[in-house]
C-alpha positions as CSV (number, residue, x, y, z in Angstrom):
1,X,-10.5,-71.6,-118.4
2,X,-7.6,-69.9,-116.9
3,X,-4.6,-68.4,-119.1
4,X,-2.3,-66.2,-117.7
5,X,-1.1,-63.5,-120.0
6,X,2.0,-62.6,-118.8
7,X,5.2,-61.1,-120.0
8,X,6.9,-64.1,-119.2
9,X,9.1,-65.0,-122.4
10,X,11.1,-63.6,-124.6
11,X,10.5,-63.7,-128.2
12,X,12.0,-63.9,-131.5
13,X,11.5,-62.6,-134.6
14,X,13.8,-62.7,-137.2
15,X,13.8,-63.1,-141.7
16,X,15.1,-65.2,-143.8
17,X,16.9,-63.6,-147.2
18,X,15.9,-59.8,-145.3
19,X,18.5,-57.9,-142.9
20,X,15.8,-56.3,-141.0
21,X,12.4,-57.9,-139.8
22,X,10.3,-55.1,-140.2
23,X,12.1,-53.7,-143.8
24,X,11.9,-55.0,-146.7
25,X,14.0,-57.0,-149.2
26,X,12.7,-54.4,-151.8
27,X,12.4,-50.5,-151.3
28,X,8.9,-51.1,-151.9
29,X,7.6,-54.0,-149.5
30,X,6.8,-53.1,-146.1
31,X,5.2,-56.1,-143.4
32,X,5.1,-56.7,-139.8
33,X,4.7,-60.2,-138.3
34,X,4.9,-61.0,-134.5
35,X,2.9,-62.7,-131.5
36,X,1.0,-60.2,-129.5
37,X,2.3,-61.3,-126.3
38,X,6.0,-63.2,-126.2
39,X,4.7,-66.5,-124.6
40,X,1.6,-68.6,-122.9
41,X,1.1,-69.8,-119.8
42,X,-1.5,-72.8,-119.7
43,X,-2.7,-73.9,-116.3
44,X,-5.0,-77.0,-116.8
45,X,-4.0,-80.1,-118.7
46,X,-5.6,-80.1,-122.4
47,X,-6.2,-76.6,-122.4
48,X,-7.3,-74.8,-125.0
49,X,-6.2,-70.9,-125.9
50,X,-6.6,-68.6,-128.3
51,X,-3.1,-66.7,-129.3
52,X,-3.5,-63.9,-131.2
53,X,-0.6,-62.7,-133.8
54,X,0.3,-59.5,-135.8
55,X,0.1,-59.6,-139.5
56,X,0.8,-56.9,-141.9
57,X,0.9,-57.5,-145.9
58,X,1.2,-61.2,-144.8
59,X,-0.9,-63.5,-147.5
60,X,0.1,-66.6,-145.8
61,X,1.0,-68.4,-142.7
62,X,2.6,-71.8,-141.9
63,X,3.0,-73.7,-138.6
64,X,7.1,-74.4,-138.9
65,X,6.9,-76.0,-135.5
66,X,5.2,-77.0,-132.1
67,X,6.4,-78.2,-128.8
68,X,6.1,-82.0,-128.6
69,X,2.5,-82.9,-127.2
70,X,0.7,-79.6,-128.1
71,X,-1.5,-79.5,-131.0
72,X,-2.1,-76.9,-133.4
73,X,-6.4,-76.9,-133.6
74,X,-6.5,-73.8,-136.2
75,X,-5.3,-70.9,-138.1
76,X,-7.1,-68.0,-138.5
77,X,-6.2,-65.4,-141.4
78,X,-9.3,-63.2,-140.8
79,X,-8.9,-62.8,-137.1
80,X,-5.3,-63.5,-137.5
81,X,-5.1,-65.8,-134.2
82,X,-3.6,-69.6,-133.7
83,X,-5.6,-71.8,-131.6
84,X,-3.2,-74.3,-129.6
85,X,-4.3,-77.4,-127.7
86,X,-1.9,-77.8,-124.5
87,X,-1.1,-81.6,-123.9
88,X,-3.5,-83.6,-122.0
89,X,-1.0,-85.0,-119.5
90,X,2.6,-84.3,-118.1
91,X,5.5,-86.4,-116.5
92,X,8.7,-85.3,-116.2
93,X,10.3,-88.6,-116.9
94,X,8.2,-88.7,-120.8
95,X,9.8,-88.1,-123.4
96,X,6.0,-87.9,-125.7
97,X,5.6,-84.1,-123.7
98,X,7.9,-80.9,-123.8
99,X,6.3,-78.9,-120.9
100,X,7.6,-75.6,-122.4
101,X,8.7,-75.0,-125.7
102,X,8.5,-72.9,-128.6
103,X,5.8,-72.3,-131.0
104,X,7.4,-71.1,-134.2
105,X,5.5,-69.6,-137.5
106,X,6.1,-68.8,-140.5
107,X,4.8,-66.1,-142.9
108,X,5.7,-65.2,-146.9
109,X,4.5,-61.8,-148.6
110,X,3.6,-61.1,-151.9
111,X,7.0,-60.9,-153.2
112,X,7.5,-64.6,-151.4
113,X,9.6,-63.1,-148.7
114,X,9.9,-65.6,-145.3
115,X,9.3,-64.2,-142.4
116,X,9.3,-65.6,-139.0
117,X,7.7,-65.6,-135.5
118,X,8.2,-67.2,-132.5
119,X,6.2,-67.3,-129.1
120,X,6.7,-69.9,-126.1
121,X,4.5,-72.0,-124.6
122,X,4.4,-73.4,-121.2
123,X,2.4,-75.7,-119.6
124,X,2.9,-74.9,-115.6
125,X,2.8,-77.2,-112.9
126,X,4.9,-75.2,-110.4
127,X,5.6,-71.6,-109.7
128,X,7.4,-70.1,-107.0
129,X,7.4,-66.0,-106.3
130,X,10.4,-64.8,-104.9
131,X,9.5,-61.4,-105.6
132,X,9.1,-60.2,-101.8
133,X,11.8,-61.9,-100.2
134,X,14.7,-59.7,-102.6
135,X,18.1,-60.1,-102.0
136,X,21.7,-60.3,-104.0
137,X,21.3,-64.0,-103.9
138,X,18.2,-65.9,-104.6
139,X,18.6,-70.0,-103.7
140,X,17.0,-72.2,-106.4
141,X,16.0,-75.4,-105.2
142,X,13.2,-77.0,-107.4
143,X,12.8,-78.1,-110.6
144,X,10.5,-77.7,-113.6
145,X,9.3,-74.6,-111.6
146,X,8.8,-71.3,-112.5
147,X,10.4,-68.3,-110.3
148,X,9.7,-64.7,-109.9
149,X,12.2,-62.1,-108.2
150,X,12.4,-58.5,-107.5
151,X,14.1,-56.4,-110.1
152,X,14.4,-53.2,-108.8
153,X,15.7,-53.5,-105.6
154,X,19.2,-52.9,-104.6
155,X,20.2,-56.4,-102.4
156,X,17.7,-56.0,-99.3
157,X,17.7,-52.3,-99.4
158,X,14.9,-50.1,-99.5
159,X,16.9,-48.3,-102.6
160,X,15.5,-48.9,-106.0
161,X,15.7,-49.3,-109.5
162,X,13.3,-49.4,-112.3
163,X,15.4,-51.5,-115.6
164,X,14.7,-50.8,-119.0
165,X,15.1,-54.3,-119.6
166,X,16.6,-57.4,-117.8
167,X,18.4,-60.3,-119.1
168,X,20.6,-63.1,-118.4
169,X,24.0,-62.0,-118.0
170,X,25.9,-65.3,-118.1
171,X,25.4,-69.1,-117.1
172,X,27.4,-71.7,-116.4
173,X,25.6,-74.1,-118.3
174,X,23.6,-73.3,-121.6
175,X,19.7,-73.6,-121.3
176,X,20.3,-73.7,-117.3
177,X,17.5,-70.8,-117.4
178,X,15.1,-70.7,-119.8
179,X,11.8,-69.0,-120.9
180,X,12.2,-65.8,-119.2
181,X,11.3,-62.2,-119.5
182,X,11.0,-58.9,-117.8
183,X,7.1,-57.7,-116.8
184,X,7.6,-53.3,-116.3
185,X,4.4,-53.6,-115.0
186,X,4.6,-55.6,-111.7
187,X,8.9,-55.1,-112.2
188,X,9.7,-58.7,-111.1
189,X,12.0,-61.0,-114.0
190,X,10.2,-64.1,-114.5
191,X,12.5,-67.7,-115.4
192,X,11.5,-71.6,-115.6
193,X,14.3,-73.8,-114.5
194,X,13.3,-77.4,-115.5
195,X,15.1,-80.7,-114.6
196,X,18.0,-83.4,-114.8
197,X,18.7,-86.9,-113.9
198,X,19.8,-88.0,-111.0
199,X,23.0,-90.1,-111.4
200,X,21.5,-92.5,-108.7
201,X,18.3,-92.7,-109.6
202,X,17.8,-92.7,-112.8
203,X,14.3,-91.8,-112.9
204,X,14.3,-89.1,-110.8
205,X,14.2,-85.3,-111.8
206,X,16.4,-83.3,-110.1
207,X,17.4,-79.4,-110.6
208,X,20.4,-79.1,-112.5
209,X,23.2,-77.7,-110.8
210,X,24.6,-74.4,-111.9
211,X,24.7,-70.7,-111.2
212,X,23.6,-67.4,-113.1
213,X,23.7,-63.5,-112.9
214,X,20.9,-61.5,-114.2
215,X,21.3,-57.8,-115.1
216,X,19.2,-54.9,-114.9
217,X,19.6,-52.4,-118.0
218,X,18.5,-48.8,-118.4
219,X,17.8,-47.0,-121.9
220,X,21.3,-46.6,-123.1
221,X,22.2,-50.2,-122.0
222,X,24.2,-49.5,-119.3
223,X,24.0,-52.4,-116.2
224,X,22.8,-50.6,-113.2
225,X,22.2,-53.7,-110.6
226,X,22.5,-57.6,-110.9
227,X,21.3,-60.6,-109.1
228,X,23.0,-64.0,-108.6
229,X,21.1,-67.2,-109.2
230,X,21.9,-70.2,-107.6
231,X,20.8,-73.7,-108.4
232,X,21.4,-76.2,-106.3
233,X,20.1,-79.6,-105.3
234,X,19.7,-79.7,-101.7
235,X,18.4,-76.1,-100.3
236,X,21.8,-75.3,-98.2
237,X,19.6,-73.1,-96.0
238,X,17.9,-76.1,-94.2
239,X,20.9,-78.5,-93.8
240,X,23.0,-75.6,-92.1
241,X,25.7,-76.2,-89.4
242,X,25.1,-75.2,-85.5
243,X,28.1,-73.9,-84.1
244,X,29.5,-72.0,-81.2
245,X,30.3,-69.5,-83.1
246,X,27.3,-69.3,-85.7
247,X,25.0,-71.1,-87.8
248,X,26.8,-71.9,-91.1
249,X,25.6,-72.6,-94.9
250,X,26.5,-76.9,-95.0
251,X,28.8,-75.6,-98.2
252,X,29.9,-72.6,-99.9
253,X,28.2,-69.3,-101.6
254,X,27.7,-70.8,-105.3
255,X,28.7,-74.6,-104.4
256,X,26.3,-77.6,-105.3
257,X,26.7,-79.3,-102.3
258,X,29.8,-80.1,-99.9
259,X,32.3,-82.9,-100.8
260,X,32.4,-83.5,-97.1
261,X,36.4,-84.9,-97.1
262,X,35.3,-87.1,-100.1
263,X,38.2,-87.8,-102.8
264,X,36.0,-88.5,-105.8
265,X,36.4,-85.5,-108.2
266,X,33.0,-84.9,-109.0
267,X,32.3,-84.5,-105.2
268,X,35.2,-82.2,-105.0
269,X,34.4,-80.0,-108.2
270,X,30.9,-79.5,-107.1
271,X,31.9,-78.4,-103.0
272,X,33.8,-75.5,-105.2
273,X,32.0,-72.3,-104.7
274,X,32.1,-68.7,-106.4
275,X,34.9,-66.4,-105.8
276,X,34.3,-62.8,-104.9
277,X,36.8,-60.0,-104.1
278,X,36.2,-57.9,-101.0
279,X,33.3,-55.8,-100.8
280,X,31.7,-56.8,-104.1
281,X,28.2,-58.6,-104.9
282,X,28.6,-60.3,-107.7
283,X,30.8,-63.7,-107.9
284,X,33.7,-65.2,-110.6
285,X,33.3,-68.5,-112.1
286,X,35.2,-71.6,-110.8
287,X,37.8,-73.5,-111.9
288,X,37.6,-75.6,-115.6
289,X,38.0,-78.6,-113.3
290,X,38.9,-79.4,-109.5
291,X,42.4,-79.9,-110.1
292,X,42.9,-76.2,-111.6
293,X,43.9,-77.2,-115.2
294,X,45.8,-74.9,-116.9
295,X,44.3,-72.1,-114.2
296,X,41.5,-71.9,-117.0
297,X,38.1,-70.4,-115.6
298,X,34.7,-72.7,-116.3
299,X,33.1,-71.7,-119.8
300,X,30.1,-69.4,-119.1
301,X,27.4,-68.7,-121.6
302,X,25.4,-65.6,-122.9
303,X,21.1,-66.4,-122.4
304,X,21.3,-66.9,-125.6
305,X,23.9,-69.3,-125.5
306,X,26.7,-68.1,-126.8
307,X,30.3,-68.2,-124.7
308,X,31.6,-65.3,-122.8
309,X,34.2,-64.7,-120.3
310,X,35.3,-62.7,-117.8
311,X,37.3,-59.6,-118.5
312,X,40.4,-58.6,-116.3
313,X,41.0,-54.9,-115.7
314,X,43.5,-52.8,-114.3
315,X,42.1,-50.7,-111.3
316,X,44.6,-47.9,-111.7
317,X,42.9,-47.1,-115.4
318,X,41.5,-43.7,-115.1
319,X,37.3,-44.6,-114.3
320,X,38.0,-48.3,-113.3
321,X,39.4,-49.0,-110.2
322,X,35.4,-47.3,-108.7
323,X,32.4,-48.6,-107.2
324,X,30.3,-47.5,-109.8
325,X,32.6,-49.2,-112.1
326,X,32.1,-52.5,-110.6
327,X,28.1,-52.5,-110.5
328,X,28.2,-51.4,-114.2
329,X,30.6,-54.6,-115.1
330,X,30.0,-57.2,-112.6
331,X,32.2,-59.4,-115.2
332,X,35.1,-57.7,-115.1
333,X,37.8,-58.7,-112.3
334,X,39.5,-55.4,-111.4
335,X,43.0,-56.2,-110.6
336,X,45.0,-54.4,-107.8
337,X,48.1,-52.5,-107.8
338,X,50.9,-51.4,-105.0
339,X,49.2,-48.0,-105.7
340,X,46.4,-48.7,-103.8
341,X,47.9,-51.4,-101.5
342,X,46.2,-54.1,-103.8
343,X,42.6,-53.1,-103.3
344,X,40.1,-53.2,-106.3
345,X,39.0,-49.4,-105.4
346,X,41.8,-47.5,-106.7
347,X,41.8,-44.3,-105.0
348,X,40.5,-45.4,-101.4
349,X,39.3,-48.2,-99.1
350,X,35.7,-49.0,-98.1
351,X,35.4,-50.9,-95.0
352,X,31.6,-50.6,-95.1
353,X,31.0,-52.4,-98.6
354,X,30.5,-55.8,-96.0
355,X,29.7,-55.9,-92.9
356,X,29.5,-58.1,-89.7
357,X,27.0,-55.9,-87.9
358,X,24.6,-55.0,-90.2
359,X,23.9,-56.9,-93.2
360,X,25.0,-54.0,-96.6
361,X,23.7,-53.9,-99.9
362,X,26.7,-55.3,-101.2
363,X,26.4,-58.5,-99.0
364,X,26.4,-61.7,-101.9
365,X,24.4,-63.7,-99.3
366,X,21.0,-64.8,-99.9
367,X,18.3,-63.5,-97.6
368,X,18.7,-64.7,-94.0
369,X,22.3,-65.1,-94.5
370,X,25.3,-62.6,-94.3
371,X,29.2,-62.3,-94.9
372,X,30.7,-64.0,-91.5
373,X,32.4,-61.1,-88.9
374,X,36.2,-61.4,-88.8
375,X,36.9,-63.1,-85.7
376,X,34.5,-66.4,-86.7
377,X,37.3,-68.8,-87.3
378,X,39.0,-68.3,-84.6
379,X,36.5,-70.5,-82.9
380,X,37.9,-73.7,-84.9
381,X,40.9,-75.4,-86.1
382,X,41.9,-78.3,-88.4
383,X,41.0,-81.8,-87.2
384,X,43.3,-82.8,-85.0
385,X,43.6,-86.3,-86.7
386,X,43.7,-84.9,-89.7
387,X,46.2,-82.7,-89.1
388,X,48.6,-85.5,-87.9
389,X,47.9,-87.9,-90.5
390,X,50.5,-88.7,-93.6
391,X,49.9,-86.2,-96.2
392,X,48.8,-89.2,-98.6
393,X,46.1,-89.9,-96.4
394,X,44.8,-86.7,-96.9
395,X,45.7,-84.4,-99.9
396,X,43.4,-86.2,-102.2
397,X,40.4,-84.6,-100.2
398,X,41.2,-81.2,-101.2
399,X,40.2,-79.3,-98.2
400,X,40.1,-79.9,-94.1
401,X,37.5,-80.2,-91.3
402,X,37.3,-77.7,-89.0
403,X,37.0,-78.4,-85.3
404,X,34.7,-76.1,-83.3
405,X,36.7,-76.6,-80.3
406,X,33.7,-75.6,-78.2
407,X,31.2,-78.0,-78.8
408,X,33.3,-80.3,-81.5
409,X,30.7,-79.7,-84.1
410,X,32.8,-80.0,-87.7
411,X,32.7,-78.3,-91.2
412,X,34.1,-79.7,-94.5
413,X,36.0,-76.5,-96.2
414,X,37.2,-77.2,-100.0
415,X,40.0,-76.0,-100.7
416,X,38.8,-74.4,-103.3
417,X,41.9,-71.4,-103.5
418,X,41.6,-67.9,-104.8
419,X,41.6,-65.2,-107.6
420,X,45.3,-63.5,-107.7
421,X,44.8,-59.7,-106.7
422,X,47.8,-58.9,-109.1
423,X,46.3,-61.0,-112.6
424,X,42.4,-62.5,-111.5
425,X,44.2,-65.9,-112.3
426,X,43.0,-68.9,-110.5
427,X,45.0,-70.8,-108.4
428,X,44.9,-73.5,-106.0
429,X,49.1,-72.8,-104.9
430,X,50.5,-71.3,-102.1
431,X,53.6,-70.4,-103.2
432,X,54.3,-66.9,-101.3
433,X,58.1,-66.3,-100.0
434,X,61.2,-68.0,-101.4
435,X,61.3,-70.1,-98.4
436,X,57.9,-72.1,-98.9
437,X,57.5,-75.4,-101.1
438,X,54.5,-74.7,-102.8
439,X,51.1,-76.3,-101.6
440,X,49.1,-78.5,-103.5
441,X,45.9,-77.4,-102.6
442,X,44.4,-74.0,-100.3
443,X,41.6,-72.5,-98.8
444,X,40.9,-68.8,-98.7
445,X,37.3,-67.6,-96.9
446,X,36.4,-64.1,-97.0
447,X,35.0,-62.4,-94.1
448,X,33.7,-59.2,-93.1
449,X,36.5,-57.8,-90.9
450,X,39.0,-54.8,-92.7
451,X,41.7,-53.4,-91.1
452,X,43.6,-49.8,-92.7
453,X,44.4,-51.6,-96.1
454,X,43.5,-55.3,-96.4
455,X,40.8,-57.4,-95.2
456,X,40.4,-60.6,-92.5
457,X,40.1,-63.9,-94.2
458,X,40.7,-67.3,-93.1
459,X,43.3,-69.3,-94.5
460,X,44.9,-73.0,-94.8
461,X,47.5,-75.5,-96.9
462,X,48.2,-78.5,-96.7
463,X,52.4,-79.1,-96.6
464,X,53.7,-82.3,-98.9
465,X,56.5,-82.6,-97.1
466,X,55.4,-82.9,-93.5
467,X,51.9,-82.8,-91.2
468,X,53.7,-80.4,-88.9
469,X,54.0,-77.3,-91.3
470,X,50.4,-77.5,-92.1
471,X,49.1,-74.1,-91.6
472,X,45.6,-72.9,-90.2
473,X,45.4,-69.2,-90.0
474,X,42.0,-68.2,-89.0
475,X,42.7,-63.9,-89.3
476,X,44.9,-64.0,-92.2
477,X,45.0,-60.3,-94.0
478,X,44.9,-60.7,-97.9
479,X,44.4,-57.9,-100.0
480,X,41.0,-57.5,-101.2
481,X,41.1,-57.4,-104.7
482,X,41.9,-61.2,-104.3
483,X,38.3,-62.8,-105.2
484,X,38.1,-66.2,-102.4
485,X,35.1,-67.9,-101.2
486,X,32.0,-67.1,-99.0
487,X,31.2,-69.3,-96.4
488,X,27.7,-67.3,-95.1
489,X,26.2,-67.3,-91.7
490,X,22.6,-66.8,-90.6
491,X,22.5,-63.6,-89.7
């Protein structure tokens, strides 16, 4: 039978009553005690494998735990190997089965010292290799599957890397990927993402929405490239929007789907996408909520688990405000000053970093797709009946259809608002010049036109007070350390 030794999963190790897993509570006792390999692939139902384990001045071993379903046939001291039973049967609706989980071990040495070892185990059904198609942006459409991409490419480029070590850089969700590991050998990072429920359907198993960056380490630890992951229910790639003036994503970069002028506030949350500033790869979290409580930014969470958040940095700080800067610390929002005419890059501009022409290696768009050129939305405006109606008809939707006024083909855009170039603070009002009431909601879409300081974007509000002073701006220059959203285009 078939089993697939492959780097895929990362293991622990770690001591109870010890500070160091391979010292000793005593100056005297020395012992080692870890899995071989960091995880087990299984391909056939009721499979049985042979894992072998390190021991050193171990005199005992106990079984602390097993997945659910998978049974533990026998320990060998002599050999020092565990032989595991995979379950005989899997449906992703049982609760008698955890398709991966972790088998966990526990050793004691002469002096009675615990010592522990952990390896997964993972029964695959589905696997999905990414690794030739690289990009920025990888879409993740199915569940309880397992995913390989590329590491050491640079976006689409023929300009590589080769990482010390990968891991997950943050999540939006804890657990959103799990099992994963970095193979040096065939350089590709390795994740299983497995399943939710579907409000609707009950029974169904459905991806869970979220998104994710990984990072690429060298020796001393420094991030040298990172990758966005981006789960979502329905692939946006197939459902795209014909227009006369493109093929569009059906929602935007990093959005679950598109709330399509619905006023629910689920519908609206999950039409939010990523924010990015101008010119950079790697995307800012959304919103706690649609309705931009407090300005606070969703909680993100470390691999393993624990919370992090972004960090907000002043460009003009001698080494910051720099492209290289930016790739090393895709979590920090570098904010703009008059300096530098509000621009992340402190000392110049880079009109190159995106492009409409030619898709860069900074372009956050998955394969196939690209940053939209800077005269797009000049092809549409808001619905006209939208645009006329009472602002209570409306504002609860959050966002406008756009008119192609060629072929009268319309696209939902949230208004999902921006990331202030002057603080990285979220916010969802338009509340520029003294002689503006400030809006309710906004939209800001990036695109890839630059002019001699600032950068093309497209731009609306919605006016409480009247219809008439709602504004549509389809070339609107913002500074680009303001992080908006992406709405991508086939390229």
């Amino acid at each position: 039978m078939k089993t697939l030794f492959r780097g895929i999963l990362s293991f622990i190790i770690g001591v109870v009553l010890c500070t160091s897993a391979f010292s000793s509570c005593t100056t005297n006792e020395v012992y080692d005690f870890e899995f071989e390999l960091p995880g087990q692939i299984v391909t056939e139902f009721g499979q049985t494998i042979v894992i072998p384990f390190k021991a050193r001045n171990i005199t005992s071993v106990v079984v602390s735990s097993t997945p659910k379903g998978w049974e533990v046939k026998d320990v060998d001291l002599k050999a020092w190997t565990i032989t595991i039973k995979a379950p005989s049967e899997y449906t992703s609706d049982s609760n008698k089965v955890v398709e991966n989980g972790t088998l966990s071990l526990t050793g004691y040495t002469a002096a009675s010292t615990a010592v522990h070892a952990s390896s997964y185990l993972s029964l695959l059904n589905q696997e999905i290799d990414l690794s030739d198609v690289y990009s920025n942006s990888y879409v993740i459409t199915q569940p309880n599957t397992r995913y390989n991409i590329d590491v050491t490419h640079k976006g689409e480029s023929d300009e590589r890397i080769y990482p010390d070590h990968v891991d997950i850089l943050w999540q939006s969700e804890t657990n959103l990927i799990n099992f994963y590991s970095f193979d040096k050998q065939s350089n590709t990072f390795t994740f299983y993402v497995g399943h939710s429920k579907d409000d609707d359907k009950q029974s169904a198993a459905i991806i869970p929405d979220g998104n994710a960056v990984v990072a690429a380490y060298d020796e001393s630890g420094k991030i040298i490239w990172s990758w966005h992951l981006w789960l979502t229910g329905s692939d946006p790639t197939t459902n795209a929007i014909t227009t006369s003036a493109g093929v569009f994503m059906d929602r935007n970069l990093g959005a679950y789907h598109n709330s399509d002028g619905s006023v629910k506030m689920k519908d609206i949350y999950k039409s939010y996408g990523l924010y990015y500033q101008w010119g950079r790869k790697d995307p800012f979290v959304r919103p706690v909520d649609y309705r931009f409580t407090s300005n606070a930014d969703q909680m993100i969470y470390s691999g393993n688990g624990s919370n992090i958040r972004i960090q907000y940095v002043d460009g003009q700080t001698e080494g910051v405000g720099t492209y290289e800067y930016t790739v090393e610390h895709p979590m920090s929002f570098v904010k703009g000053s008059e300096e530098n005419d509000y621009d992340w890059l402190y000392n110049s501009h880079d009109n190159t970093l995106w492009s409409a022409t030619t898709k860069t290696i900074n372009d956050p768009c998955p394969r196939g797709w690209r940053i939209p050129d800077g005269a797009v939305f000049t092809a549409f405006d808001i619905a006209e009946e939208e645009d006329a109606a009472p602002s209570a008809d409306v504002n609860n939707m959050y966002g406008w259809h756009l008119v192609d006024a060629t072929t009268g083909t319309k696209i939902f855009m949230p208004g999902a608002g921006r990331r202030s170039f002057e603080t990285g603070i979220l916010t969802n009002i338009n509340n520029y010049g003294l002689e503006n009431i400030p809006m309710p909601w906004t939209g800001y879409y990036w695109t890839a036109g630059a002019g001699a300081a600032d950068a093309t974007s497209m731009f609306f509000d919605l006016n409480t007070t009247r219809a008439t002073n709602n504004r549509y701006e389809p070339t609107k220059q913002m500074h680009r350390a303001n992080a908006m959203q992406v709405r991508c285009v086939r390229e």
